[in-house]
N, C-alpha and C positions, 0 to 999 in steps of 0.2 A: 584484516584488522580484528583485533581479538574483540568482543561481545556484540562486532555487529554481522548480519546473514545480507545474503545477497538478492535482488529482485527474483533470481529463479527460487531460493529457498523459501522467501515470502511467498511466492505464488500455489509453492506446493503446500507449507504450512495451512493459508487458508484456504487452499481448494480454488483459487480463481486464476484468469491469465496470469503472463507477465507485461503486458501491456497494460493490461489494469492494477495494476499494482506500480509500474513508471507512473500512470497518467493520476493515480491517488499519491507518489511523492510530489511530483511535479505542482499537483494541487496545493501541497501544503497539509493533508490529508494525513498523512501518518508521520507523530509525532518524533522528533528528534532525528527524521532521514535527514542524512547530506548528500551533496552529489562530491564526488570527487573524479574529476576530470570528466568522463562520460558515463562513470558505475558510481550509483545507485549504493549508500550503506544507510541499511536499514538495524536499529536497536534489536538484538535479540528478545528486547522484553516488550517490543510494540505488540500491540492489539490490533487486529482487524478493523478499520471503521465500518462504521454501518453505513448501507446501504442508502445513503440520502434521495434513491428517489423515489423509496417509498414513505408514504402519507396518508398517516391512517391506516397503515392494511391494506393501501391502494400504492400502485405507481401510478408517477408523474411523470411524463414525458419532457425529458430537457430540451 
């Protein structure tokens, strides 16, 4: 699908698994992912979210 990148491209993009990048679509977490059928399209123009469990400079254990 043309402008959107795939869970493995997201992951290298920002440097993190690809488990952590399913479990922040699955969240609702990065804006404009759909699922189609079992894959993952993510917006070529999404952004990383941040790290929510840090607090203050600190982590929080979920």
């Amino acid at each position: 699908m043309k402008g959107y990148i795939t869970v493995q491209d997201a992951a290298e993009k920002w440097n993190i698994t690809i488990r952590r990048v399913q479990a922040l679509c699955a969240k609702g977490r990065i804006e404009g992912a759909t699922k189609h059928a079992s894959v993952w399209a993510i917006p070529e123009s999404a952004e990383k979210p941040s790290d929510a469990r840090i607090v203050s400079g600190k982590y929080k254990k979920e």
